[in-house]
C-alpha positions as CSV (number, residue, x, y, z in Angstrom):
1,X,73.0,42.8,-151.6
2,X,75.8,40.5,-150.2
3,X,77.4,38.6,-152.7
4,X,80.0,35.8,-151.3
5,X,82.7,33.6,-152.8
6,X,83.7,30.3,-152.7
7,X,87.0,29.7,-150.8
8,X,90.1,29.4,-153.4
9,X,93.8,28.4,-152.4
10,X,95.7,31.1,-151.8
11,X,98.0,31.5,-155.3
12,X,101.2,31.0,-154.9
13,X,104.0,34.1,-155.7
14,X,104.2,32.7,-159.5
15,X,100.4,32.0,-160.0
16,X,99.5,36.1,-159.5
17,X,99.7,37.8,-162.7
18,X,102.0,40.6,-163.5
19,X,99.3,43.0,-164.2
20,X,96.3,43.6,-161.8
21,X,93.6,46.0,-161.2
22,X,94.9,48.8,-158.9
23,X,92.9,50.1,-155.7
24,X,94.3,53.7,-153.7
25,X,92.9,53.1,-150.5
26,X,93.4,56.3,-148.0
27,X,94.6,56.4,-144.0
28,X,95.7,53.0,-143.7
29,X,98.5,50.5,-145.2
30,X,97.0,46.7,-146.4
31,X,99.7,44.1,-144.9
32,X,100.4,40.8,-146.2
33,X,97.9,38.2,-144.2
34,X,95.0,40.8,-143.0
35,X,91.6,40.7,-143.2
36,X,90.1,43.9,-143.1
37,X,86.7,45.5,-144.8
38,X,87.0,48.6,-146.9
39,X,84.2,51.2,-147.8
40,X,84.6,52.4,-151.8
41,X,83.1,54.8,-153.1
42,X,85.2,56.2,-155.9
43,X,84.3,55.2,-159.8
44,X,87.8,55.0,-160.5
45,X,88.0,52.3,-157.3
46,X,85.1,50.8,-157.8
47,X,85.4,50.1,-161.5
48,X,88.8,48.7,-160.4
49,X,87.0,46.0,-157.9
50,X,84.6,45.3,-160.9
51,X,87.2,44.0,-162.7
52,X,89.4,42.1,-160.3
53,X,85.6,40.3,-159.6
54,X,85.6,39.6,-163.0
55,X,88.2,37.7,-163.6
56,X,90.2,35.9,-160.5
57,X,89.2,38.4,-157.4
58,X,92.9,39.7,-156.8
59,X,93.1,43.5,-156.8
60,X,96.6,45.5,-156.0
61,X,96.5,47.4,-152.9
62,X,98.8,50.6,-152.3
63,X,97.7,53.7,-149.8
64,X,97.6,57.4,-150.9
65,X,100.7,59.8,-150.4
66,X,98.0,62.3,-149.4
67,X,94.8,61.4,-148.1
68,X,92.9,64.6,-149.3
69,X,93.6,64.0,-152.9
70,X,90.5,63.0,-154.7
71,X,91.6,62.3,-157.6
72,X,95.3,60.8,-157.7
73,X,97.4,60.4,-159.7
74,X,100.2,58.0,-160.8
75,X,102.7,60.2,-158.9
76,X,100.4,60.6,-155.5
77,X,100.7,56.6,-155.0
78,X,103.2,54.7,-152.9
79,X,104.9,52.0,-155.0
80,X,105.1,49.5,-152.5
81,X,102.0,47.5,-151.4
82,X,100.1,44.2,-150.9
83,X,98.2,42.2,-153.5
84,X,94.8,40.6,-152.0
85,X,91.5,38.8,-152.6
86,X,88.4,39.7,-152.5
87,X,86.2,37.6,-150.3
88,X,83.0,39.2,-150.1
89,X,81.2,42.4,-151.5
90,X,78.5,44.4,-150.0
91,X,76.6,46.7,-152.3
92,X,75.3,50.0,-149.4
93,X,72.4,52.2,-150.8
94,X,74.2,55.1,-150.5
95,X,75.8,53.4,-153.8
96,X,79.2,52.6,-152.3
97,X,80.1,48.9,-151.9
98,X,81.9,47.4,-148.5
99,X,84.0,44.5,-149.7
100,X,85.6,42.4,-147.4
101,X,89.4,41.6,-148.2
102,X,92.7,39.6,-147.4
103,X,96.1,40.3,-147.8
104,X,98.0,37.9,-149.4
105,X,102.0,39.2,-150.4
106,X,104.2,41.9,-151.2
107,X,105.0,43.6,-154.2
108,X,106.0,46.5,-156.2
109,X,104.4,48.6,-158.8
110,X,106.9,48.7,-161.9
111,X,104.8,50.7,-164.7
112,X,101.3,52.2,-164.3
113,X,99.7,50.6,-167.6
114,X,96.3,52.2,-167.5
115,X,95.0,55.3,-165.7
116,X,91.2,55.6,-166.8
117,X,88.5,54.5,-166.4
118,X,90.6,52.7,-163.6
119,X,94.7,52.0,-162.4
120,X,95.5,49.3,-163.6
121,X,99.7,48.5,-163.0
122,X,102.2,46.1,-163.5
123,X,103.7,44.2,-160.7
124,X,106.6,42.6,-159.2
125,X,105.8,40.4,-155.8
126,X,108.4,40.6,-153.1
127,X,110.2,37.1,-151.4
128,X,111.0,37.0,-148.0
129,X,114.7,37.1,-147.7
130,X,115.8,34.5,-145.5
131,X,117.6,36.5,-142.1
132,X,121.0,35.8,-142.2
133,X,121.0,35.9,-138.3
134,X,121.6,33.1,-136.3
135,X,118.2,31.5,-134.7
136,X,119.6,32.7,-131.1
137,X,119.7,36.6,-132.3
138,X,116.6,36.0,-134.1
139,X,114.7,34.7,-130.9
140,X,116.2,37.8,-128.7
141,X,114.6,39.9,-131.2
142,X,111.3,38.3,-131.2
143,X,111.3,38.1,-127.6
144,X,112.2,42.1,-127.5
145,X,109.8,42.7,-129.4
146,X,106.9,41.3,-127.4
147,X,108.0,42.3,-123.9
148,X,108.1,46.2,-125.5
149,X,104.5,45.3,-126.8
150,X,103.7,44.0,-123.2
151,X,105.0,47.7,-121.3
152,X,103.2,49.7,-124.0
153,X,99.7,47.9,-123.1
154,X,100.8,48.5,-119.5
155,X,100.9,51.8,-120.1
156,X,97.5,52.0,-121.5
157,X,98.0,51.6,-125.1
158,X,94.5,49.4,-126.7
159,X,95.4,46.4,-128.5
160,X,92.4,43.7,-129.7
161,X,92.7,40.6,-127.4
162,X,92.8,38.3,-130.1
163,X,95.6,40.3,-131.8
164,X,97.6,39.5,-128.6
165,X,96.7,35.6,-128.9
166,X,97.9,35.4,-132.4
167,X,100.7,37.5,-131.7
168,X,101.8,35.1,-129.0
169,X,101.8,32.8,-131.1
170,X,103.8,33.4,-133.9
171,X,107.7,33.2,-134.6
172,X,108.3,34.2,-137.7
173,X,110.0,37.9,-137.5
174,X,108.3,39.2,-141.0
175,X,104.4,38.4,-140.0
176,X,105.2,39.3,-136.5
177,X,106.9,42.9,-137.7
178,X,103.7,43.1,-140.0
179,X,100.7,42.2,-137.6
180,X,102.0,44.8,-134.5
181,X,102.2,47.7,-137.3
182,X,99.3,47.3,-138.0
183,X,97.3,47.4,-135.0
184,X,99.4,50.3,-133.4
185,X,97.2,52.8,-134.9
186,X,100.5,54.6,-136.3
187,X,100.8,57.5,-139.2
188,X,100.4,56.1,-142.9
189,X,104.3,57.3,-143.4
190,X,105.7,55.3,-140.5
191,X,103.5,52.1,-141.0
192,X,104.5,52.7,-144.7
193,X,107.7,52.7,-143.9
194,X,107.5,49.1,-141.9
195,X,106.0,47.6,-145.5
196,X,108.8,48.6,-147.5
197,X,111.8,46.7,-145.5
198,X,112.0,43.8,-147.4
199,X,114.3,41.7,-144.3
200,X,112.1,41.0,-141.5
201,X,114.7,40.7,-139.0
202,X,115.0,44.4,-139.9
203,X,112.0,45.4,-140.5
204,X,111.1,43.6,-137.1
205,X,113.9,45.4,-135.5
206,X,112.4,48.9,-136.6
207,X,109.0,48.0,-135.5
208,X,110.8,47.3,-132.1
209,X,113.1,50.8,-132.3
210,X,108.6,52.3,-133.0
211,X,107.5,50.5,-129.7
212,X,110.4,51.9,-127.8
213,X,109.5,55.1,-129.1
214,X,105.7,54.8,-128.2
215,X,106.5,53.8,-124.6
216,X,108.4,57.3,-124.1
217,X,105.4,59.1,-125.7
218,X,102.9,57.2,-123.0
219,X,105.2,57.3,-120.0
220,X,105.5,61.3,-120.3
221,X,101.6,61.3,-120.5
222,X,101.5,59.5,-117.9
223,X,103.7,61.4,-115.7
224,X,101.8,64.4,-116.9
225,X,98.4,62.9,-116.0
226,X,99.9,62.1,-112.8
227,X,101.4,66.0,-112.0
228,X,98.2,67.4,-112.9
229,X,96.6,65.0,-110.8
230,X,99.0,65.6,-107.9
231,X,98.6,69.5,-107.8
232,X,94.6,69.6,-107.7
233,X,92.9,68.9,-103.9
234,X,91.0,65.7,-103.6
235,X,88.1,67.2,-102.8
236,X,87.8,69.3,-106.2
237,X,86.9,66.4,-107.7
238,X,84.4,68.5,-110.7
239,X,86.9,71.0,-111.0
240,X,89.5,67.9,-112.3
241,X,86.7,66.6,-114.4
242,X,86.9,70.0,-116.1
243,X,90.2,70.2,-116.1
244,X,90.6,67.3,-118.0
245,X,87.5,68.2,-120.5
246,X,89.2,71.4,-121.4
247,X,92.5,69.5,-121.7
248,X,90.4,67.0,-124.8
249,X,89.0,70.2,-126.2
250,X,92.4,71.3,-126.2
251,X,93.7,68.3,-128.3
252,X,90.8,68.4,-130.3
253,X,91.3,71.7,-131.1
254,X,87.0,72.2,-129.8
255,X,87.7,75.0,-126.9
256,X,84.5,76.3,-125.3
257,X,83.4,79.5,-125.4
258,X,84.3,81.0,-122.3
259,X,88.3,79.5,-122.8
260,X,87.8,81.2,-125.9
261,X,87.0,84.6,-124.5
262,X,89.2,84.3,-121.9
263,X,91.9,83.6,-123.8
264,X,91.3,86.7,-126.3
265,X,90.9,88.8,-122.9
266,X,93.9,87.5,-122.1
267,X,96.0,88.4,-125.7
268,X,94.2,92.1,-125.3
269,X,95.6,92.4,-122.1
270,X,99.0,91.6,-123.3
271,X,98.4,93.8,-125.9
272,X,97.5,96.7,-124.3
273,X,100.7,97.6,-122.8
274,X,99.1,98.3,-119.5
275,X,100.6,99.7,-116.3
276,X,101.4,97.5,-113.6
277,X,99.0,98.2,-111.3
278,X,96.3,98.4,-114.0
279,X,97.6,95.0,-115.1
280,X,97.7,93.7,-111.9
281,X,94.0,94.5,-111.6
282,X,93.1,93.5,-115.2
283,X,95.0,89.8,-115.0
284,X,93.2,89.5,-111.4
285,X,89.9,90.2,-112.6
286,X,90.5,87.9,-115.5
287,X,91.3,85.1,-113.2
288,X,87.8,85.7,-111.1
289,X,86.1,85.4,-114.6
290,X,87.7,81.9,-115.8
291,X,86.9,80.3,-112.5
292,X,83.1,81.9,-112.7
293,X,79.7,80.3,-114.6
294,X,79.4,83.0,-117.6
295,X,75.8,82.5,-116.9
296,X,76.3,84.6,-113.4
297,X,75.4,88.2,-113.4
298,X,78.6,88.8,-111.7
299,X,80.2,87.2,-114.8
300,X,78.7,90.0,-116.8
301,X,79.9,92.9,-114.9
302,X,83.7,91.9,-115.0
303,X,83.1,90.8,-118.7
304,X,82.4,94.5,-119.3
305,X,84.6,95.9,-116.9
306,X,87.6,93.8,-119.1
307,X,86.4,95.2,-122.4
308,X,86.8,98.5,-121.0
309,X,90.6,98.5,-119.7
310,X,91.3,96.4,-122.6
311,X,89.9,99.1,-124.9
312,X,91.3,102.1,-123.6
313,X,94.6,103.7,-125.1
314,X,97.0,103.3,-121.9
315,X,99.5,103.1,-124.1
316,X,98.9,104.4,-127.2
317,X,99.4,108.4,-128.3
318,X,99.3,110.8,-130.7
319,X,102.5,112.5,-132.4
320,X,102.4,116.4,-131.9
321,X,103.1,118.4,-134.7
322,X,106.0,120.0,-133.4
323,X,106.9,122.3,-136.9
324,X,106.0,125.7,-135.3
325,X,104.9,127.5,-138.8
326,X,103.1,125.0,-139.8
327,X,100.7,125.1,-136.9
328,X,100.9,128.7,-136.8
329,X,99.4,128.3,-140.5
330,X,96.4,126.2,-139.6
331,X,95.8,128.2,-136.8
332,X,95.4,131.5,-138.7
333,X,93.7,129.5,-141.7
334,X,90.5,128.5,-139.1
335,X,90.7,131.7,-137.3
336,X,90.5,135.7,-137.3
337,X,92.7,137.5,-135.0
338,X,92.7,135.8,-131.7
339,X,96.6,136.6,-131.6
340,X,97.0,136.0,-127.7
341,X,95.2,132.4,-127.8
342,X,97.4,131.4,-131.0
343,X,100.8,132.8,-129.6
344,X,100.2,130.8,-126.3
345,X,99.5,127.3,-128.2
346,X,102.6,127.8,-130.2
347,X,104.6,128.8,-127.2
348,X,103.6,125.2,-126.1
349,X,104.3,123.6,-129.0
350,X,107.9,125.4,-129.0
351,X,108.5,123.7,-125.5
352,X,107.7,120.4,-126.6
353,X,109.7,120.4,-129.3
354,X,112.6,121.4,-126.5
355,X,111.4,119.0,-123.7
356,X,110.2,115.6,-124.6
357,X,108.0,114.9,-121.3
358,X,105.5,118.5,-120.8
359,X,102.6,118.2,-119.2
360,X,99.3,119.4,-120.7
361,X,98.5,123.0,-120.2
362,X,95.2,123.9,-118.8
363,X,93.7,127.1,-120.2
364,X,90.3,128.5,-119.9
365,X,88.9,130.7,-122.8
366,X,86.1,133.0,-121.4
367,X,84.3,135.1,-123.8
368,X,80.8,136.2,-124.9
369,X,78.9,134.0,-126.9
370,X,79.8,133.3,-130.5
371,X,83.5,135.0,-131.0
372,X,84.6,130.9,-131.8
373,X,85.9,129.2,-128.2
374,X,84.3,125.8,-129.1
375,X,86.0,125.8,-132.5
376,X,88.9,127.5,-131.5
377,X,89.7,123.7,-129.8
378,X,88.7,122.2,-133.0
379,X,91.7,124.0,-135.0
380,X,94.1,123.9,-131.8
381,X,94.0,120.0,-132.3
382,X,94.1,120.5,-136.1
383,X,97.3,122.7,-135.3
384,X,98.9,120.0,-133.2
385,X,98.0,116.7,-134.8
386,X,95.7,115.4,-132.0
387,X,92.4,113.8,-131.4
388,X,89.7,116.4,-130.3
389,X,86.8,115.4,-127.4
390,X,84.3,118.1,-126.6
391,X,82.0,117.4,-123.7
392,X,79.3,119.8,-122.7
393,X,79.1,120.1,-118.5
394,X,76.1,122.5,-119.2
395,X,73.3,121.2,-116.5
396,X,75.7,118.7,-115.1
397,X,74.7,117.9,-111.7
398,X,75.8,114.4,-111.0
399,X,79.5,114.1,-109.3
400,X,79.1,110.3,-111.2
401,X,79.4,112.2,-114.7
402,X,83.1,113.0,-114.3
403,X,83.8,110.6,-111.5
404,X,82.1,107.4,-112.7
405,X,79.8,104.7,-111.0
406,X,81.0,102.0,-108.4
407,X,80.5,99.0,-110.2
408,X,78.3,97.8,-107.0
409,X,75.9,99.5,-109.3
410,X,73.8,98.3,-111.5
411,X,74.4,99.5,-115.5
412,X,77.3,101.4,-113.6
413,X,79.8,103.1,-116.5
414,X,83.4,105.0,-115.9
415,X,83.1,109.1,-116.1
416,X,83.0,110.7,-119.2
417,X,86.6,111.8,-118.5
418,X,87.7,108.1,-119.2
419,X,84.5,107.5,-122.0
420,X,86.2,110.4,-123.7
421,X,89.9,109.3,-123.7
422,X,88.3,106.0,-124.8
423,X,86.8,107.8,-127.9
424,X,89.5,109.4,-128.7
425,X,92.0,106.6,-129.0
426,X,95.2,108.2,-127.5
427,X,95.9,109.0,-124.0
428,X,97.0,112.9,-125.1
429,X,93.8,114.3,-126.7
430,X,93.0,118.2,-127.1
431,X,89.6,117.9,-124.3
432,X,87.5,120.3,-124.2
433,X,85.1,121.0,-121.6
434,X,82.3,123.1,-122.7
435,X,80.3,125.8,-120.0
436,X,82.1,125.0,-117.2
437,X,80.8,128.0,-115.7
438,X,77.0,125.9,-115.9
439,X,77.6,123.4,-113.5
440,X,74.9,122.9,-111.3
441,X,75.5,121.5,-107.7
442,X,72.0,119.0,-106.1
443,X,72.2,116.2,-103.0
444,X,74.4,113.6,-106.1
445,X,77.6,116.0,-105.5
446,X,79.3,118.8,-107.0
447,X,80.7,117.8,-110.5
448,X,82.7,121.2,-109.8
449,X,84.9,119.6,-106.8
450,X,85.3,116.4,-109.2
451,X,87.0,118.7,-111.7
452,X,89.6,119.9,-109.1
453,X,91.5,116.2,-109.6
454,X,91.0,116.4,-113.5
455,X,92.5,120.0,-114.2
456,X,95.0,119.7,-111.6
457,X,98.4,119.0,-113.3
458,X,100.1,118.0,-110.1
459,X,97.3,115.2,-109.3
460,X,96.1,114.4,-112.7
461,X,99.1,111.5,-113.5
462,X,96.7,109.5,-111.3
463,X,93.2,110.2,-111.9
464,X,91.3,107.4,-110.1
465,X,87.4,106.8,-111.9
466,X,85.3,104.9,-109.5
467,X,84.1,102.5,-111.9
468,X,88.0,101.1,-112.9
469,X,89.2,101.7,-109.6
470,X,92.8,102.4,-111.0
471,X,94.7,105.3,-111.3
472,X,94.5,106.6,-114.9
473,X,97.0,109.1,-116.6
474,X,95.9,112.5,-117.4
475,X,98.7,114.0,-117.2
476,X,99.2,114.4,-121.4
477,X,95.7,115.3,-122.1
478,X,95.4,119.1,-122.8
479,X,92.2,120.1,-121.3
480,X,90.7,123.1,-122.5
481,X,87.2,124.8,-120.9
482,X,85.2,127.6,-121.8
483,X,82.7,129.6,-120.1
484,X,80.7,133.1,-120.2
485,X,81.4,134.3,-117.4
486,X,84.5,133.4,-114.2
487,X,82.2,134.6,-111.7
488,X,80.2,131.0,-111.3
489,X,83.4,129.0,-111.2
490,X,84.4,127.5,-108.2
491,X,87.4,129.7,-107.2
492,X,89.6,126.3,-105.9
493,X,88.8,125.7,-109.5
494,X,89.3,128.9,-111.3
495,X,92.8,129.2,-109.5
496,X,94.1,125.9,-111.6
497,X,93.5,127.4,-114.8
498,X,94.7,129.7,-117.0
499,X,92.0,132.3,-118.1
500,X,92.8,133.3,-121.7
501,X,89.9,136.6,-122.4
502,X,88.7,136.0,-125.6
503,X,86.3,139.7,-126.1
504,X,83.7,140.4,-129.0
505,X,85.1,141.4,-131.8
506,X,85.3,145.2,-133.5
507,X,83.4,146.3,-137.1
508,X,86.7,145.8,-138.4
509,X,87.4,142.4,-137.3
510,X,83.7,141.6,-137.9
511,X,84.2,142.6,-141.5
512,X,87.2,140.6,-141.7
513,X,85.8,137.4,-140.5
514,X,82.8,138.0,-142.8
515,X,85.2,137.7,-145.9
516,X,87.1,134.9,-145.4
517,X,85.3,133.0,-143.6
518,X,81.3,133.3,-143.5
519,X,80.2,134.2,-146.9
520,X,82.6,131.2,-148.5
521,X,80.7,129.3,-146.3
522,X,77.6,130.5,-146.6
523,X,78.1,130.4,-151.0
524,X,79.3,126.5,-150.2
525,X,76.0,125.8,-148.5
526,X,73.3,127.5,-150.5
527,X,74.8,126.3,-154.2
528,X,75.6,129.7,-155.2
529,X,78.9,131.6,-156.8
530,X,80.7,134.8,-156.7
531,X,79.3,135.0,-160.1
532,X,75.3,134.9,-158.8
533,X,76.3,137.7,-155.7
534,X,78.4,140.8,-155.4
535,X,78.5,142.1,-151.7
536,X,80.2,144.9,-151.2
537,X,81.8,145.9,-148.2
538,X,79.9,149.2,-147.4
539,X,77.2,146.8,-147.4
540,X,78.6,144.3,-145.3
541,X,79.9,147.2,-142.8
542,X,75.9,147.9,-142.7
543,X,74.5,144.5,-141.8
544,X,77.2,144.4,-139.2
545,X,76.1,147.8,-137.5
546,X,72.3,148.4,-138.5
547,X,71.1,144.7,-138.4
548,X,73.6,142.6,-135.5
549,X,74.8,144.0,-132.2
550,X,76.6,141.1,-130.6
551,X,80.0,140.7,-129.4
552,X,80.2,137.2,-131.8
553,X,79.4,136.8,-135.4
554,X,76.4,134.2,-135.3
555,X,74.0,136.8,-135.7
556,X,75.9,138.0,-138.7
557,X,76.0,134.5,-140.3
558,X,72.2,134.6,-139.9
559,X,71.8,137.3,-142.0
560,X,73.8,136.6,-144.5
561,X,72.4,133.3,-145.1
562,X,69.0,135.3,-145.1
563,X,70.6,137.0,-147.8
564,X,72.2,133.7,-149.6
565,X,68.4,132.5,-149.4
566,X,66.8,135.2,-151.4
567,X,69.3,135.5,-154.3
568,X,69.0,131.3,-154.1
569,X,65.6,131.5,-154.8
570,X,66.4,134.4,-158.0
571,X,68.2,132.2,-159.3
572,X,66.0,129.7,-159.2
573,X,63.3,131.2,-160.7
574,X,65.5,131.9,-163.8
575,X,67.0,135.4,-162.8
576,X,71.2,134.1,-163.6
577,X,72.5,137.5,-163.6
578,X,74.6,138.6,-161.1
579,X,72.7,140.0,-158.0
580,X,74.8,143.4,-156.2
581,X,73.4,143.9,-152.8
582,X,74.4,147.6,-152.0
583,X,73.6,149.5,-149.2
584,X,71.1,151.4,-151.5
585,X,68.8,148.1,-152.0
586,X,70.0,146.3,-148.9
587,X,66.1,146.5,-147.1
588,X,65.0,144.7,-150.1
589,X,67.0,142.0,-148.5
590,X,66.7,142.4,-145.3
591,X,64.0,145.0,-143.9
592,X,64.3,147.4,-141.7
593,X,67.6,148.4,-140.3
594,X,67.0,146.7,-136.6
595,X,69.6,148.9,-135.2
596,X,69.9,152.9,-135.9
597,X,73.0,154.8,-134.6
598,X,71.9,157.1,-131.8
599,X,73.2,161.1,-132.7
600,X,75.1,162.6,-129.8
601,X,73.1,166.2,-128.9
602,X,74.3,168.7,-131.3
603,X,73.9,171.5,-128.2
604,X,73.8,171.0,-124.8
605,X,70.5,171.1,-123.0
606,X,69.1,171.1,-119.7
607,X,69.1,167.9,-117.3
608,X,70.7,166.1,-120.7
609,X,74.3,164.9,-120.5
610,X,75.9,162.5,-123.4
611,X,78.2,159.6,-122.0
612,X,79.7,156.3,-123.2
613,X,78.3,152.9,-122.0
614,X,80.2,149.3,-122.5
615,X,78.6,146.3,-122.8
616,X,80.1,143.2,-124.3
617,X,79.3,143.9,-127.6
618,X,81.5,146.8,-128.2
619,X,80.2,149.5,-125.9
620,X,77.3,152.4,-127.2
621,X,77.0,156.3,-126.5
């Protein structure tokens, strides 16, 4: 519903009242003599249009400190602002109303009278002061005024063409200074600034000191415009368009998606502390990428290859534990014996702590199954305060495994050398490489010549993976294999390692191991106590000779966990005592002794001689 009112003559200064209804209005500043419509939708505004309409239509006007506010109050209002009618009122169905209003003079809030349920304030109007400037100086101004109008339009800024007629029109330095504010599309403080100079010579000569400004601002956009328009080709006409698209994004603060990810590719890169040639690579890749469609398939291969130089640790490694009896501790704390393997890793450690820059050893532990090679790695990395990789080359066939794919390929991946490091997280892991002495050789290569580059500490600073195609450091990773046997090694490769003979271990040592380490275990795992079990060591010394005959002590853990099992299930059926396993009742346990010491002929015989036989687990007579 539109409701209008009949013209009235304007009121002069003494015929407005020194108290009016009080409207915030938000991103703009109401001059004396506009016309303008305003959408309300506030109850505190609209109540305060309500009662200008109710009595004589004239409603103060004064803009918001802070447009985000709300709810403001006294203190989030400018004092200064215009008092104006209201002409016509719109009620929307959204239930805000559109009035339609005209400025009409200055003035200047002295007391805030009523807060709730709307402002309400009393006023003091504002007089033009008459310029105290002689007409000539007051016509330069004017004239200055327009001709820096007239440059700013030239240089693209939008102003109404009927603005420009009225403008050209008037002489008088206040209405002029009021209707070029307010079209300039300026920031609420600066236009609110304009309204508060009370002389309009001056206030004419700031808005003048503002156009002079705004012609710098669209001169050196222009001359931007015009650079970036001079470096691009004519004929690259789409590749401008884009240009400038990105360049509104930009200043919109909308980017696309693929500035996005090339811009995060591009702070990862940064990040990563790369090499140079590696960075060379990375940044030139990069650049292939921004100038591609992401839809392309090609897109999708550099994407990935990206994430994978950004993500591995070029930079980035792990502090050695260089405090010699400390190490020594964790070493003897995960294993038994083993004397030679531990003296040689803290022999290392002890030149590190001497040298600051040592390359990685290379050692090779070779051994019968189950005397502890794999987790002899585990606790050498423990020891030293690195990350620990393990990779299995049992049945490895493919040169690609260690080498990599081209990325020609399609799903092509780097080596596990360099999905290892990766995984790790540092560029000086403890690797191991498990069964090297398994390696199989078929028409894709011989994984065994690939290792020749990897465990050679003279070639190793540059190891180059077919899929990155850049030389990657090596040089600080200690590689550790193990195998069975050195006879299936590729000599070449045998030569650049040092063999470290781990052999099975004695009664003794078996016995040892058993204690410390395999029945704490084995207690953890099956929920039972040193209260529930007694195992003596004549017993133990009997499972390890009549039931195992193995150089390791996996065959031992199995038995004892048979054990562990059938005391378990004692205890579960209500028998809490403590159980004693003797040699006595040790068949109740286990069966059968599996293995029964051979006597040695108590007097010679014919054709029947006695000798000693040794085999990896200890030797026999």
């Amino acid at each position: 519903m539109t409701e209008d009112y009949p013209e009235i003559p304007t009121p002069s200064i003494e015929q407005i009242p020194e108290e009016l209804p009080l409207l915030p209005v938000r991103d703009i500043v109401v001059f004396p003599y506009m016309v303008l419509p305003l959408f309300v939708g506030r109850d505190v505004s609209i109540k305060a249009i309500e009662a200008a309409l109710s009595s004589n239509r004239l409603i103060f006007l004064t803009t918001q400190k802070n447009q985000d506010v709300e709810v403001p109050e006294t203190q989030d209002l400018y004092r200064m602002g215009t008092v104006g009618v209201i002409m016509r009122m719109l009620k929307l169905p959204d239930a805000r109303i559109k009035i339609l209003i005209q400025g009409l003079t200055k003035a200047r809030v002295q007391e805030f009278t009523q807060t709730n349920p709307f402002f309400s304030a009393r006023i003091e109007t504002c007089t033009e002061l008459p310029t105290a400037l002689s007409s000539l100086e007051k016509e330069a101004t004017v004239r200055s005024t327009r001709e820096a109008l007239d440059k700013i339009i030239g240089l693209g800024k939008v102003v109404m063409p009927d603005v420009l007629t009225v403008i050209e029109n008037l002489d008088d330095p206040g209405r002029l200074a009021d209707i070029i504010s307010s079209n300039l599309g300026l920031n609420v403080e600066t236009t609110q600034g304009v309204l508060e100079i009370e002389d309009p010579l001056l206030r004419l000569r700031r808005v003048n000191e503002i156009l002079g400004n705004e012609q710098d601002v669209l001169a050196m956009q222009q001359k931007i415009q015009a650079e970036a328009k001079g470096e691009m080709d004519k004929t690259q006409r789409e590749y401008f368009l884009r240009e400038q698209l990105r360049a509104i994004q930009k200043e919109l603060g909308e980017l696309d998606d693929r500035s996005e990810e090339v811009a995060e590719f591009r702070r990862k890169i940064q990040e990563a502390a790369m090499p140079d040639k590696v960075l060379k690579e990375a940044e030139k890749q990069l650049k292939r990428l921004e100038k591609m469609h992401q839809d392309t398939a090609e897109a999708g291969t550099i994407r990935t290859y990206l994430e994978w130089m950004v993500e591995l640790p070029w930079n980035h490694h792990s502090e050695d534990n260089l405090d010699i009896p400390q190490a020594s501790q964790v070493l003897h704390e995960d294993h038994y014996d083993l004397e030679r393997v531990k003296e040689r890793i803290l022999e290392y450690l002890a030149v590190c702590k001497l040298k600051a820059k040592m390359k990685g050893p290379i050692l090779c532990f070779v051994g019968p199954p189950g005397v502890g090679k794999t987790s002899l790695g585990k606790s050498i990395a423990r020891a030293m305060g690195r990350e620990f990789v393990r990779m299995s080359l049992g049945g490895t066939r493919d040169e690609a495994e260690i080498r990599g794919h081209r990325r020609t390929y399609v799903g092509a991946l780097p080596g596990r050398i360099v999905q290892g490091i990766k995984q790790a997280g540092t560029n000086n892991p403890v690797f191991m490489l498990d069964e090297v002495d398994k390696i199989g050789t078929d028409f894709r290569g011989d994984p065994s010549a690939a290792l020749l580059e990897v465990l050679d500490p003279e070639q190793n600073h540059a190891f180059m993976d077919h899929y990155l195609g850049v030389p990657v450091d090596l040089s600080k990773v200690m590689f550790i294999t193990t195998a069975n046997l050195t006879d299936p090694i590729l000599s070449a490769l045998r030569d650049r390692m040092e063999i470290i003979e781990i052999p099975g271990y004695s009664e003794e040592e078996k016995l040892g191991i058993a204690q410390r380490f395999l029945i704490p275990r084995q207690l953890e795992e099956h929920g039972i106590t040193e209260e529930h079990l007694l195992l003596t060591d004549r017993c133990l010394a009997r499972i390890i000779s009549q039931y195992t005959k193995e150089a390791g002590v996996r065959n031992l853990e199995r038995e004892l966990a048979n054990v562990m099992r059938k005391v378990a299930k004692r205890i579960a059926e209500g028998k809490t005592k403590q159980h004693q396993v003797t040699p006595r009742n040790l068949h109740h346990y286990l069966g059968v002794p599996k293995y029964v010491p051979d006597q040695e002929q108590e007097k010679d015989e014919v054709g029947v001689s006695t000798g000693l036989a040794w085999t990896e687990t200890g030797g026999d007579v």
